[in-house]
C-alpha positions as CSV (number, residue, x, y, z in Angstrom):
1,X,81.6,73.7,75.1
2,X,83.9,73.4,78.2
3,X,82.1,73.8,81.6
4,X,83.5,74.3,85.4
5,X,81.7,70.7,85.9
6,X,84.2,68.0,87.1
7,X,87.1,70.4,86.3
8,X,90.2,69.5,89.1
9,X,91.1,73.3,89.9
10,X,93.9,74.1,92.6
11,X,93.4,77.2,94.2
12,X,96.3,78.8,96.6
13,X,96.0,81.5,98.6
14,X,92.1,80.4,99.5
15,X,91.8,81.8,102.8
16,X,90.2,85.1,102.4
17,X,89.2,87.5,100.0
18,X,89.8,86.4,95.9
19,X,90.4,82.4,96.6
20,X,87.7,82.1,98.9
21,X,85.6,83.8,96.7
22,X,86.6,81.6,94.0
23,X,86.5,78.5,95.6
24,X,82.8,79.3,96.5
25,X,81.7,80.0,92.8
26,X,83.8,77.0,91.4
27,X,82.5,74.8,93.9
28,X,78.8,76.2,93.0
29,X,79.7,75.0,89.4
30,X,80.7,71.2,90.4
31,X,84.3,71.6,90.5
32,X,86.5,69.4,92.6
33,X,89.0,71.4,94.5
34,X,92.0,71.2,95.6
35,X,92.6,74.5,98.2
36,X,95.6,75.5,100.2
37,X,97.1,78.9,102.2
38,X,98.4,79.2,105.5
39,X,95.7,79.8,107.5
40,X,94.1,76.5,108.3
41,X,91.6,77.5,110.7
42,X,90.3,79.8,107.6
43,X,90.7,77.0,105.6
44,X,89.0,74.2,107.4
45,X,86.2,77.0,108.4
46,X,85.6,77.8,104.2
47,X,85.6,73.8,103.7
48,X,82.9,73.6,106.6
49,X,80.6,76.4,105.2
50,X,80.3,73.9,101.8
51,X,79.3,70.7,102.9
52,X,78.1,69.7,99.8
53,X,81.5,70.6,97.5
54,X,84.1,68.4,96.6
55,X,86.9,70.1,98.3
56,X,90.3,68.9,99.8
57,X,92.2,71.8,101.8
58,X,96.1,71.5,103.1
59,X,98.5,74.1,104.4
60,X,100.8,75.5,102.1
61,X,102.9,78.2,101.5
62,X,103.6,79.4,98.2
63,X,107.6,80.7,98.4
64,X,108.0,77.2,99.7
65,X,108.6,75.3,96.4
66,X,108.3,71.6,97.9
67,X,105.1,72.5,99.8
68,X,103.5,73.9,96.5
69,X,104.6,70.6,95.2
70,X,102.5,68.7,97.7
71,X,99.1,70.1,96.9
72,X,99.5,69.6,93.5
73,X,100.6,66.0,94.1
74,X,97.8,65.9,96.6
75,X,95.5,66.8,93.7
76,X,96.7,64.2,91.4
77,X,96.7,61.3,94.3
78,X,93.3,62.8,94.6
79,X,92.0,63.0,91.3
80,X,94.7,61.2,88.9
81,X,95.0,65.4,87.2
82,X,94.8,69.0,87.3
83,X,92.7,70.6,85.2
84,X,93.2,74.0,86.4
85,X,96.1,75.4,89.0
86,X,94.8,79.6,89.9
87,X,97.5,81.1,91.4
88,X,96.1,83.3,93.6
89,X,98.3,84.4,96.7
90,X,99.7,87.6,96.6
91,X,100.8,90.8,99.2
92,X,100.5,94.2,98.6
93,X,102.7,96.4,100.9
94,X,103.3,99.9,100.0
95,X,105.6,103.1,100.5
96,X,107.9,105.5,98.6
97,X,111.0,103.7,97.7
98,X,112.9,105.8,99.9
99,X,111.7,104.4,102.9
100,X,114.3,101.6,102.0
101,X,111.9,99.0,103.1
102,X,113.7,96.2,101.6
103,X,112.3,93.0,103.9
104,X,108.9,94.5,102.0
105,X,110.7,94.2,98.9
106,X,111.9,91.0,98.9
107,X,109.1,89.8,100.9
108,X,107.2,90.9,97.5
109,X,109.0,89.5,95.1
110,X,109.2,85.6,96.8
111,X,105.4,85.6,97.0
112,X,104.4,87.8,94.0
113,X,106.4,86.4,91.6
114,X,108.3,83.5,92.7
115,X,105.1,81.9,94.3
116,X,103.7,82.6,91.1
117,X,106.9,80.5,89.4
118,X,106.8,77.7,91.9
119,X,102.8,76.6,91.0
120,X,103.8,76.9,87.5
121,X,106.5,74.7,87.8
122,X,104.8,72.5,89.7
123,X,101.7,71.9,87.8
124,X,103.2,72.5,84.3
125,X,105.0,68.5,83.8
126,X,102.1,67.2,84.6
127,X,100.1,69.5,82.4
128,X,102.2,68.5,79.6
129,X,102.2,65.3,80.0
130,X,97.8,65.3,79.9
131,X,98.4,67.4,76.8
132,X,96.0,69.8,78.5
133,X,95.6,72.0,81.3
134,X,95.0,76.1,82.3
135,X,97.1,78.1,84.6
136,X,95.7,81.1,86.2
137,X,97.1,84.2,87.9
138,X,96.0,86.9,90.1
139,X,97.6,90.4,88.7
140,X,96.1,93.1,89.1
141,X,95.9,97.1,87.1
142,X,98.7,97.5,88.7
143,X,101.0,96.0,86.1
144,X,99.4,98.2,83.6
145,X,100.5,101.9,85.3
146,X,102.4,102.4,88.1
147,X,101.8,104.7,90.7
148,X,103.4,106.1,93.9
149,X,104.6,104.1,96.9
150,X,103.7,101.0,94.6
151,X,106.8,100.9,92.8
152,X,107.9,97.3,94.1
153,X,104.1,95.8,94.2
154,X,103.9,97.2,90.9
155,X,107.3,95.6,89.5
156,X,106.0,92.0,90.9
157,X,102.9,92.5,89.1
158,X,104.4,94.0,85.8
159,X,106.8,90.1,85.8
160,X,103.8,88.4,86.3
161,X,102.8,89.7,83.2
162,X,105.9,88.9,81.7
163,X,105.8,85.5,82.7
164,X,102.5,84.5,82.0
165,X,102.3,86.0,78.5
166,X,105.3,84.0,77.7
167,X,104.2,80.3,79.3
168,X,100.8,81.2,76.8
169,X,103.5,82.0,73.9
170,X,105.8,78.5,75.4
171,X,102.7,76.3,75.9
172,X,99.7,76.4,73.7
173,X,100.9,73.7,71.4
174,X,100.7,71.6,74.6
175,X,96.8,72.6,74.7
176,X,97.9,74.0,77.8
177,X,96.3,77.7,78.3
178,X,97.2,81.2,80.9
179,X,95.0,83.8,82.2
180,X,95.9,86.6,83.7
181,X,93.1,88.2,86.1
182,X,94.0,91.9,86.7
183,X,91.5,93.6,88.6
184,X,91.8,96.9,90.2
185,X,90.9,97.9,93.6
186,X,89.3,94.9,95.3
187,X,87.8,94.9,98.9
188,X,90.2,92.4,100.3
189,X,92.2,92.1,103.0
190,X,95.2,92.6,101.0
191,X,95.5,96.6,102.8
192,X,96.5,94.2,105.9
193,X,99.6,94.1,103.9
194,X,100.7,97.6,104.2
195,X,103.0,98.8,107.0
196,X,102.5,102.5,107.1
197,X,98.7,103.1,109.0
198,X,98.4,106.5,107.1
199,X,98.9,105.0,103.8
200,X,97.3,101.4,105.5
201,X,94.0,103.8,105.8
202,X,93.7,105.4,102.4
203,X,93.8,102.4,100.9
204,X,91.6,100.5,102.9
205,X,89.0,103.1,102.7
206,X,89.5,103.5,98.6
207,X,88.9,99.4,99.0
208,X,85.2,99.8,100.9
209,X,83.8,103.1,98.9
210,X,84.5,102.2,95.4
211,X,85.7,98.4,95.1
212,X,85.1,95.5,93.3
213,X,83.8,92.6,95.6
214,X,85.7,89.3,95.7
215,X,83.1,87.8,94.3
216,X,83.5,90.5,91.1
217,X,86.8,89.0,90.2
218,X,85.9,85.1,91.1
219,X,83.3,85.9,88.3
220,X,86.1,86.3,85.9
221,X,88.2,83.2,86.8
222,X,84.7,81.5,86.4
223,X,84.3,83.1,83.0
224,X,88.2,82.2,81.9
225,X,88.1,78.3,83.0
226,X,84.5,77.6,81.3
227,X,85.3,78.9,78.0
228,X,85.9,76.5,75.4
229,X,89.0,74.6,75.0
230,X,90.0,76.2,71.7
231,X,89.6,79.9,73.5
232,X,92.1,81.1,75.2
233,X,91.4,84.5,77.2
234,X,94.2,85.5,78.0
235,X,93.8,88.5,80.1
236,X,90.9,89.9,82.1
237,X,91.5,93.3,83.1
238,X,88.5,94.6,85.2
239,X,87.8,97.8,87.1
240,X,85.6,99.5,89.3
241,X,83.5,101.7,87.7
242,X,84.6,104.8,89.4
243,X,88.3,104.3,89.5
């Protein structure tokens, strides 16, 4: 029976909403963490509020290959493995494609997916090379059904589907498992993403009436690490009840 006990988990984008709510539940369980995102005041302030965790924090950001590299290497220098790497940071802009918004585009794809690619890569020699290990991913519903003004946020999170199914496919006679977490609307911070303040609005209020909480879909990633090492759950697709 595999516990979050002991477990080395690497958590990026632990500044706010999902990651922080994760790194509280997995350092409630006894996990030794390894957390990173840009925002080190929010970092060093999460780190602060659990005095009694085994957590390490560093600055990172995730389209930066190299500096992915570093926390994972931190958490090895640390810890000698990684038992778990969640991939957590994502954005979430939004408008009708004909807004032409293509900085938001690409600005998309190198977190959404390629930040996804770069802690796979990262963490996935070393994972091999313990003959064991679980990689995480935040989706979300959105790469099950597309909607409009979501069209690029929805792409990123349709290849993250992609790409985890396939590393599960790749890796599991390395022992080595993937989960994807795909919840729907989550009261995050992630409408702090979106450009247009009409659009910026809806969502935000959609977000507070009928959301999951953080702590809703850190449950899940809970649920995923502690299952047994011959389970893999491979995704977790959870909604509010009155979406």
């Amino acid at each position: 029976m595999s516990t979050i006990l002991d477990k080395v988990v690497v958590i990026t984008g632990a500044s706010s909403g999902i990651g922080e709510a994760t790194t509280k539940k997995l350092a409630e369980g006894g996990a030794k963490l390894v957390i990173c995102a840009r925002r080190e005041d929010r970092l060093k302030a999460l780190v602060e509020s659990l005095p009694n965790a085994d957590i390490t924090y560093a600055t990172a950001d995730v389209t930066n290959k190299d500096e992915v590299q570093a926390i994972v290497d931190l958490a090895v220098e640390k810890h000698g493995r990684v038992d778990v790497l969640f991939n957590n940071a994502g954005i979430m802009p939004q408008a009708p494609l004909s807004d032409l918004k293509m900085d938001e585009w690409r600005q998309m794809i190198d977190i959404n997916i390629m930040g996804v690619l770069n802690g796979i890569a990262a963490v996935l020699p070393i994972m091999q090379k313990q003959q064991s290990g679980h990689i995480v991913t935040t989706s979300s519903a959105a790469g099950h059904n597309v909607f409009q003004e979501g069209a690029v946020y929805s792409g990123t999170k349709f290849a993250v589907r992609a790409i985890m199914e396939t590393l599960r496919q790749e890796e599991h006679k390395n022992n080595i498992r993937s989960t994807l977490i795909s919840p729907g609307t989550v009261d995050t911070e992630l409408h702090l993403t979106i450009s247009n303040p009409k659009r910026r609005e809806y969502i935000e209020n959609l977000q507070s009436e009928i959301g999951l909480k953080s702590s809703d879909v850190a449950d899940a990633v809970a649920y995923a690490i502690g299952t047994p090492a011959s389970v893999n759950v491979s995704e977790i697709l959870l909604l509010p009840t009155h979406q």
